[in-house]
N, C-alpha and C positions, 0 to 999 in steps of 0.2 A: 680531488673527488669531493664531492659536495656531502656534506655531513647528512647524515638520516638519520632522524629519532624514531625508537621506537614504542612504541602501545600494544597493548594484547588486548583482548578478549573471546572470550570462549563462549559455546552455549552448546546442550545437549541437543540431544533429537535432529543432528543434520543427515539429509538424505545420503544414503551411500552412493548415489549416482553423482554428487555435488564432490564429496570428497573425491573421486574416482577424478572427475573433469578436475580439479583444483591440484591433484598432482600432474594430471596430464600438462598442466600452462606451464609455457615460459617461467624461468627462473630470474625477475628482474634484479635492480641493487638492492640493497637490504632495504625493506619492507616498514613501514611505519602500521602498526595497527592500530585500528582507529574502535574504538571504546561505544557503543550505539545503547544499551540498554537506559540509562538516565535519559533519553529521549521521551520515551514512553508515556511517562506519567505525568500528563496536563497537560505538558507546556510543548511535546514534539511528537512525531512519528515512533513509532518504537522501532528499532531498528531492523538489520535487515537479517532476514533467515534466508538461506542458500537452498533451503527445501525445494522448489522448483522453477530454479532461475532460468528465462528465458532466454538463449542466445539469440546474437541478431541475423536476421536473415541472410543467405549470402545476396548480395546486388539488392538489399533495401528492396524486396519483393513486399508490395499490396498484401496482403492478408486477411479477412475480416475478420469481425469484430461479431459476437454474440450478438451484439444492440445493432445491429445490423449498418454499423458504420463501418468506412474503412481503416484501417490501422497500417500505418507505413513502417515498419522495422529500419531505423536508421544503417547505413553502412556503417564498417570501424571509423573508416577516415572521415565521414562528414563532420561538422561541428558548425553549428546545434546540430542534432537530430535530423533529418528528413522529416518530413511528413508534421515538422512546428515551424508554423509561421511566424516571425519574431514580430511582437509589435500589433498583435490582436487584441483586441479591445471587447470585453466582454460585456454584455448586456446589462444595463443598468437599472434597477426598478425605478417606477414614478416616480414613486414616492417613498424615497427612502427612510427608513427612523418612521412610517407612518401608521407604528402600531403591528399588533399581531397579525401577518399578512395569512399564514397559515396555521393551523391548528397543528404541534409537535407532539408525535406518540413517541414516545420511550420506550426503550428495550432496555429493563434493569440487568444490570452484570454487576461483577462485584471488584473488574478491574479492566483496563482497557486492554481492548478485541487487537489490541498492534500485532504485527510479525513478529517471530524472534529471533536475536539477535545472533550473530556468527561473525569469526572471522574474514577480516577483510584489509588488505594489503591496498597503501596508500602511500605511494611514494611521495615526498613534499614539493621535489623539483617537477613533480609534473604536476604539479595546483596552478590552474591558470585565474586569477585573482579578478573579481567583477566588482562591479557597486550594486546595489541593490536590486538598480534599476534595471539595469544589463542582463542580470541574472534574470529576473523577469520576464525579458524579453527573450532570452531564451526560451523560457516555457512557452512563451505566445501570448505572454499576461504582462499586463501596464500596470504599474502602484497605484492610479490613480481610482482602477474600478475595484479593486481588492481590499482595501481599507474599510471592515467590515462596521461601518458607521458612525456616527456623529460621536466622535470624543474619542474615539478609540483613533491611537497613534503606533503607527511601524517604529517599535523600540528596541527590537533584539534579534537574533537568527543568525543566518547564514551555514556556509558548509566548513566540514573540517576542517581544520588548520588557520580557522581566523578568516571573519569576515566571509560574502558571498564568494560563489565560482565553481568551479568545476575541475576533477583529474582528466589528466588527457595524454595519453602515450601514443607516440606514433603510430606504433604497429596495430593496440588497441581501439586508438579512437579515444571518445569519454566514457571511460568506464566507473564512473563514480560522479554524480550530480545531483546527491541529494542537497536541498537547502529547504532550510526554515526560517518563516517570518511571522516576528512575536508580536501582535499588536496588543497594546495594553490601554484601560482606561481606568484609575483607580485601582484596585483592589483587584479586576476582572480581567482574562485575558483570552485573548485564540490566537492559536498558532497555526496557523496552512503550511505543509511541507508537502514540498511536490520534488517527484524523482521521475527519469523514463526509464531507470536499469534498477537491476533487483527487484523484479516486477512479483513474483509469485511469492509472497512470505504469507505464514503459514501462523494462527495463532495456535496457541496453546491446545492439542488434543482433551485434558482436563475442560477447559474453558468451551470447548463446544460441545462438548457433552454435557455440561451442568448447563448451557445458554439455554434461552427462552423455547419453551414449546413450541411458538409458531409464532416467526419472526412479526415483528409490528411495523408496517411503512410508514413512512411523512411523504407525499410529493412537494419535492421544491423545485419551481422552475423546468420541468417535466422529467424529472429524476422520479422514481420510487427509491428512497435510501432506508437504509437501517441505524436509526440514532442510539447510541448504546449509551445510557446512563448508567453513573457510580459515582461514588463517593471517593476523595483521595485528601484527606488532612483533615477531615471533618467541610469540604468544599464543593458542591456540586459538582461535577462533570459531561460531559459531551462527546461522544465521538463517533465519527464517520469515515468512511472513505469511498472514493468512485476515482474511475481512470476517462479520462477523456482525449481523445484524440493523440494516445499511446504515452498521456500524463498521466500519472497516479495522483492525485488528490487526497489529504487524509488531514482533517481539521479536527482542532481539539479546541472545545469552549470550555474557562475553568470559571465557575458562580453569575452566570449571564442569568438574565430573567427571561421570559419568553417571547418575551419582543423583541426585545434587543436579538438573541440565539436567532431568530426569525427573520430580522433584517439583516443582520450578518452572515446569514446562509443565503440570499436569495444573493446580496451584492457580490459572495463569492464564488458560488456555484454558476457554471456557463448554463445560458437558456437550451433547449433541446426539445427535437418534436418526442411529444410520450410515444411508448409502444404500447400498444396493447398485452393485458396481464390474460393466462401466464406467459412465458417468458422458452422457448427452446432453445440447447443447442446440442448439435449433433459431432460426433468424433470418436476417435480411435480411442483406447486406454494405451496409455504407457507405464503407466509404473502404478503398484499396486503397493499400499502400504503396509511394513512387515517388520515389525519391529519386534524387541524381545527385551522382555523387564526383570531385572533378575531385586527380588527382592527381601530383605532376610528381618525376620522376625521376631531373632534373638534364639531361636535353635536350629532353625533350620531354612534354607535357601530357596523363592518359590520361582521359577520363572512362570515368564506368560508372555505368549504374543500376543502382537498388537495387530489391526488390521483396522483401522480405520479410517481413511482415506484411499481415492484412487485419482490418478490425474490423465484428464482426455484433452487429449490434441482436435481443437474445433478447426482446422482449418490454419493450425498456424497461432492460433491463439490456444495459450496452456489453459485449464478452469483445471481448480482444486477439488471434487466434489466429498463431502463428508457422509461418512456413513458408518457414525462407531460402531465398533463389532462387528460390521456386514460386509467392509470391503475386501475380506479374504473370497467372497462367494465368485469377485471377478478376476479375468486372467487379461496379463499386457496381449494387447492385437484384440481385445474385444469390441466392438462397434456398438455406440450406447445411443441413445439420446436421451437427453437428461430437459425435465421440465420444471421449472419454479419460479415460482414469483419475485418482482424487483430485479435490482441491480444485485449481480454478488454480496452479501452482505459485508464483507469485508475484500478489498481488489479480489479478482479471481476465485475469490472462493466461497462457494456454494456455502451454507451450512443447514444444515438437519431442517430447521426451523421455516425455509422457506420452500425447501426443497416438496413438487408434488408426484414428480416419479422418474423412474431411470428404467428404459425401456433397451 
């Protein structure tokens, strides 16, 4: 039998629908856990919360997309994904390095908007091991237009267990493909981590309740995103995320200036036709958030529900929508449409700040 090592880690606040599914799965050989929270800060994706993981369609059904694209949910068995073309070649600016192409607004935070982190079983014998470039090409991305400008070089990344690649189990399929790639120049870095599964992670309920009154855009490339600024070691910060073409995208700049931050979002971000702001999508509720805090104050014990989030099924595609303290008011099977501006501010989900109403 092939040796497994294992890893742990844990994080609060997982949906009880996530634990429910997680006991229901296959019991495979013993389990490696894989450790996601040091991702987060700067240098990767923060990792992944089980909050409202999407499974795959049966028969890789069409599905759309908010942004009014299509989104293909891959089968278990395919590898790559369905609906990624290996080997796309993304839009290049003119003129690259040629100066502040766009004017960047900030959204100050006081730490980065990532998902959080959960348990996740990663068996080693099923890592199937790529190069850089491979894994790339997985996504539908070439090194050569991602290398987020002049001086900045691909120094670090990849997925669990060493080096690029991807888990993949028969019966599952790939169920685990997240990878990061560190480009460094000097002192400066950004990391692009791109994943297609553990699509709905969830940040911190604290974190968008204290987030910005009303969210601030940048268009790049016909994106409206939400660039969240902070500070991590006394070092400026950057972050973002967008999903495109059933990629999640989630870039972190650590001490960039605004030119540089500027050409390295235009060269990594894919071009796309704008929408018109604001922004609809319509769906069912399924799960309403409902949590309970029990908190002790040195005499005595105070609980409290929570009720701040609810999650609508658009068609196939989950959105998270935030609404501290208000989402006990709706019930699962309610039919909403929810209107706001931009992209998600973080993958899938809504928050307060851009949000203009839920009908």
């Amino acid at each position: 039998m092939k040796e497994t090592k294992m890893l742990y880690d844990s994080i609060t606040n997982i949906d009880d629908r996530f634990i429910e599914e997680a006991q229901a799965e296959k019991i495979r050989k013993a389990p490696v856990w894989r450790k996601w929270a040091g991702l987060a800060a700067c240098l990767c994706i923060a990792a992944v919360s089980v909050a409202a993981i999407q499974p795959w369609k049966e028969g890789g059904t069409p599905v759309p997309n908010p942004d009014g694209t299509i989104e293909r949910e891959p089968d278990p068995g395919e590898y790559p994904p369905a609906g990624i073309v290996p080997g796309v070649i993304l839009d290049e600016p003119d003129e690259p390095d040629s100066g502040n192409q766009f004017p960047p607004v900030f959204n100050d935070v006081d730490a980065s908007p990532a998902g959080e982190a959960a348990m996740v079983g990663l068996a080693l014998e099923d890592l199937q091991p790529m190069s850089a470039e491979e894994s790339l090409q997985y996504f539908g991305l070439t090194e050569n237009v991602i290398i987020p400008g002049a001086g900045f070089e691909l120094t670090g990344g990849g997925c669990f267990g060493g080096g690029f690649g991807v888990y993949r189990e028969e019966e599952r399929g790939v169920y685990y493909d997240v990878n990061s790639y560190v480009f460094t120049k000097g002192g400066k870095s950004i990391t692009l981590t791109l994943r297609t599964v553990f699509k709905n992670l969830l940040p911190s309920p604290e974190q968008v309740k204290n987030g910005p009154e009303k969210i601030k855009l940048t268009e790049i490339n016909g994106w409206d995103l939400a660039l969240f600024r902070y500070e991590d070691g006394g070092t400026e910060c950057v972050y973002t995320e967008l999903v495109q073409e059933g990629v999640i995208f989630t870039v972190t700049a650590r001490g960039l200036e605004s030119d540089e931050l500027a050409s390295a979002l235009e060269r990594i971000l894919p071009q796309k036709e704008e929408i018109p702001e604001p922004r609809t999508a319509a769906g069912t509720v399924t799960h309403v958030d409902s949590r309970t805090e029990d908190n002790f104050d040195g005499a005595q014990h105070h609980h409290n529900e929570c009720h701040d989030y609810i999650t609508v099924d658009c068609g196939g595609t989950l959105l998270t929508l935030w609404l501290p303290g208000e989402a006990g008011s709706y019930s699962v099977g309610d039919h909403v449409t929810v209107t706001y501006n931009g992209e998600p501010a973080t993958a899938y989900n809504i928050w307060p700040g851009q949000l203009v109403s839920v009908e």
